[in-house]
C-alpha positions as CSV (number, residue, x, y, z in Angstrom):
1,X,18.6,177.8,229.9
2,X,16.8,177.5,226.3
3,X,19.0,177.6,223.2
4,X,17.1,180.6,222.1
5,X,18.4,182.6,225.1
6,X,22.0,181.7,224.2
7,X,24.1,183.7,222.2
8,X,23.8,181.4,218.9
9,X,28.0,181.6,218.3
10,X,28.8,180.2,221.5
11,X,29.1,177.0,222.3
12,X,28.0,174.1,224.5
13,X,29.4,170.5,225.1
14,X,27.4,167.3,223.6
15,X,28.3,164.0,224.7
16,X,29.8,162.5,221.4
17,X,29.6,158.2,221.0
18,X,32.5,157.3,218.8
19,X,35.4,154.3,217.7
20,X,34.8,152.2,220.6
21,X,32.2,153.1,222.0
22,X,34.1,155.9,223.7
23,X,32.2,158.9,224.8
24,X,33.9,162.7,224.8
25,X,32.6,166.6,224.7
26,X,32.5,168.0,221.5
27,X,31.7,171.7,221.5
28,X,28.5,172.8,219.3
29,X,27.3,176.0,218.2
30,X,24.5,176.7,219.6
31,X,22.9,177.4,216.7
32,X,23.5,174.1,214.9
33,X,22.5,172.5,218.3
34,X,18.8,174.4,217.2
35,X,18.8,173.3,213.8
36,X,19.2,170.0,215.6
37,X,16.8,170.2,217.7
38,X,14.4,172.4,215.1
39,X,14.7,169.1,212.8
40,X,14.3,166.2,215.6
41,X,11.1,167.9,216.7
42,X,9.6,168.3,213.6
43,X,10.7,166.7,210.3
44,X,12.6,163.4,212.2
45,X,8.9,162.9,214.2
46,X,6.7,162.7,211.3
47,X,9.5,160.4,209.6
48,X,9.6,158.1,213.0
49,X,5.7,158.5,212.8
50,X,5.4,156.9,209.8
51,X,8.1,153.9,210.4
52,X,6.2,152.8,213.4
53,X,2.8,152.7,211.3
54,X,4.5,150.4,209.2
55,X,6.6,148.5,211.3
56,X,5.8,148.8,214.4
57,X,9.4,148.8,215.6
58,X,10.4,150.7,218.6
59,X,12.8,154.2,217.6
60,X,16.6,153.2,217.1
61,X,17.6,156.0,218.2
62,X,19.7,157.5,215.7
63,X,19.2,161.9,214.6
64,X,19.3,161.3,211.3
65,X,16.6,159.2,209.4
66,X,15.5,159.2,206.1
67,X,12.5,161.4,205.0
68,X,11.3,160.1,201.9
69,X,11.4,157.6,199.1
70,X,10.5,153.6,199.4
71,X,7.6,153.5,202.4
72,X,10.0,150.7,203.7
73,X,13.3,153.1,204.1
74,X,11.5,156.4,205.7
75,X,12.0,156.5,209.4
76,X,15.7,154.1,208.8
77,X,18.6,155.7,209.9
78,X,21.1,157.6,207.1
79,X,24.2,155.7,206.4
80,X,27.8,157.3,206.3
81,X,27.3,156.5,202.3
82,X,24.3,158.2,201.9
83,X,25.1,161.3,204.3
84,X,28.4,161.7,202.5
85,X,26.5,161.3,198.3
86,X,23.7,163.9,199.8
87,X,26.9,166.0,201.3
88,X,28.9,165.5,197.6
89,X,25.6,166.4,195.8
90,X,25.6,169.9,197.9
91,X,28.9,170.5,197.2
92,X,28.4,170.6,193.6
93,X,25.0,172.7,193.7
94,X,27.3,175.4,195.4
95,X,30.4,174.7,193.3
96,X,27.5,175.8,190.0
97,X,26.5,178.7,191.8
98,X,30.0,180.1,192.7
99,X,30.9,179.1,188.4
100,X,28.3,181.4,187.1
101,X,29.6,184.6,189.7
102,X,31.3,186.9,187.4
103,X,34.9,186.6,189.3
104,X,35.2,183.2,189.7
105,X,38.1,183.1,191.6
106,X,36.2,181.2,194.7
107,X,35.2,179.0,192.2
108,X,38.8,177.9,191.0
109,X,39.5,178.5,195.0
110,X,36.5,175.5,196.1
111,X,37.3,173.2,193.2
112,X,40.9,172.8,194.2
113,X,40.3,172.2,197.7
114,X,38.8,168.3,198.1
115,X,35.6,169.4,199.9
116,X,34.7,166.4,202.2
117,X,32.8,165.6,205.3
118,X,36.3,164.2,206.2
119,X,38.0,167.7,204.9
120,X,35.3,169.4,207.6
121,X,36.9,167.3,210.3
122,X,40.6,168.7,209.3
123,X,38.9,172.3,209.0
124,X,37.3,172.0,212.5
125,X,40.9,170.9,213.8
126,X,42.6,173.3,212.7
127,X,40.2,176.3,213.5
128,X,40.1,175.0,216.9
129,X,43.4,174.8,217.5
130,X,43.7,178.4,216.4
131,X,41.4,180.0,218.4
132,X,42.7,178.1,221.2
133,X,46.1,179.1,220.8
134,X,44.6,182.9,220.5
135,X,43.1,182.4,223.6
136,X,46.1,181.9,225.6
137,X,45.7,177.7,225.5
138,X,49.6,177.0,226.2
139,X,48.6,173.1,225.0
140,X,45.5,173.6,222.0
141,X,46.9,169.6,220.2
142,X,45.5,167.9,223.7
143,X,41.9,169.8,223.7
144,X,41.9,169.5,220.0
145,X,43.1,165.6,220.2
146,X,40.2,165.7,223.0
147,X,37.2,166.6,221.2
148,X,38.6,164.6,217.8
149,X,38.7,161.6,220.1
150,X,41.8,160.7,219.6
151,X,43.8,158.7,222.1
152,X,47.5,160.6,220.7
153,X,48.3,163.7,221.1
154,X,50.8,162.5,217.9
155,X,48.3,161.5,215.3
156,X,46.6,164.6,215.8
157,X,49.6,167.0,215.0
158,X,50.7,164.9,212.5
159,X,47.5,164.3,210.8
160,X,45.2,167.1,211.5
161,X,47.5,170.3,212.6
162,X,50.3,169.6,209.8
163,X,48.7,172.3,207.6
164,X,47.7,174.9,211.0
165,X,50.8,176.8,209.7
166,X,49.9,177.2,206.5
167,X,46.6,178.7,206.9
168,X,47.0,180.4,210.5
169,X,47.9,183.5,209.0
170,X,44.8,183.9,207.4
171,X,42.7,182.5,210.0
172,X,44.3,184.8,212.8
173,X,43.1,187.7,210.5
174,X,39.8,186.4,209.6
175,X,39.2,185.8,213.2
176,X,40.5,189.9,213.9
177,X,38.3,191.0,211.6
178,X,35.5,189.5,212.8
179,X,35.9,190.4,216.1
180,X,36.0,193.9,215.0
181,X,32.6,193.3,212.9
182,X,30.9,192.1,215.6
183,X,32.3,192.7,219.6
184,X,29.6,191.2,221.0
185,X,30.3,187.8,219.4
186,X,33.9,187.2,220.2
187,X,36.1,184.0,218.7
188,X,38.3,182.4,220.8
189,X,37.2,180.5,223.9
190,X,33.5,178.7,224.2
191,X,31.7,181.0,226.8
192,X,30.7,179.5,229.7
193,X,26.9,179.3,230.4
194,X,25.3,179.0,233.9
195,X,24.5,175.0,234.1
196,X,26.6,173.8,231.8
């Protein structure tokens, strides 16, 4: 089924590569997996294009390449350093635009928090495990250790879920309210699509 017949909140499995080479399912939204797919069609094409004028090298492979800059860089993959200093230079565009709101309590609120790829990983864990648990998931640590691709169950709750107290609460509301916002889109667990 296209992506554009999906309902965009729901989610699919992609085949993740990681430490190890070890492949697992990670659930995407389907609407980042159309962003995705929107920019590997388009913008990561023209950038290939160009490489192989150059170079003549055949594609590496990788989603993410640079778009612009030195002729001998576009088309080259994006490092971890230069994903993470485009990620950090985000951060602080939004962290200015939240300063200048006239209650600036999400301001104080962001600058407190360390606001990291990494810190994304910890949020994804722990929302996870939430919504699994309010799905009726008697064990959320193994799907959540799972998809982080970690081999115990351990370093998972001790790493990632030692702060799911904290902030379920809040989430568990958050999650409510939503759901009363919007019925049709319901958080908890992925929906299953036909073929997947």
């Amino acid at each position: 089924m296209p992506l554009d017949q999906l309902d965009p909140v729901s989610e699919l499995p992609v085949v993740i590569v990681g430490k190890g080479n070890k492949a697992r399912n990670v659930p995407f939204p389907v609407w980042l997996l159309g962003a995705i797919n929107l920019y590997v069609n388009t913008a990561r094409v023209i950038a290939m294009a160009k490489r192989q004028a150059l170079m003549s090298e055949p594609d590496h492979g990788y989603v993410f390449v640079h778009q612009v800059g030195n002729a001998r860089y576009i088309g080259s993959r994006v490092s971890e350093q230069t994903f993470d200093r485009h990620f950090a230079q985000g951060r602080e565009r939004f962290l200015m635009k939240l300063a200048k709101l006239e209650n600036n309590a999400y301001y104080r609120m962001a600058v407190a928090e360390a606001i990291t790829v990494h810190a994304l990983r910890h949020t994804f864990a722990i929302i996870k495990y939430i919504s699994r648990r309010l799905s009726g998931d008697t064990q959320p640590s193994k799907y959540v250790a799972s998809i982080l691709g970690h081999a115990s169950v351990e370093t998972t709750e001790n790493i990632y879920l030692n702060s799911a107290v904290t902030y379920e609460s809040k989430i568990r509301e958050r999650i409510r309210m939503l759901n009363e916002q919007r019925p049709h889109m319901q958080l908890g667990q992925p929906k299953a699509h036909p073929g997947t």
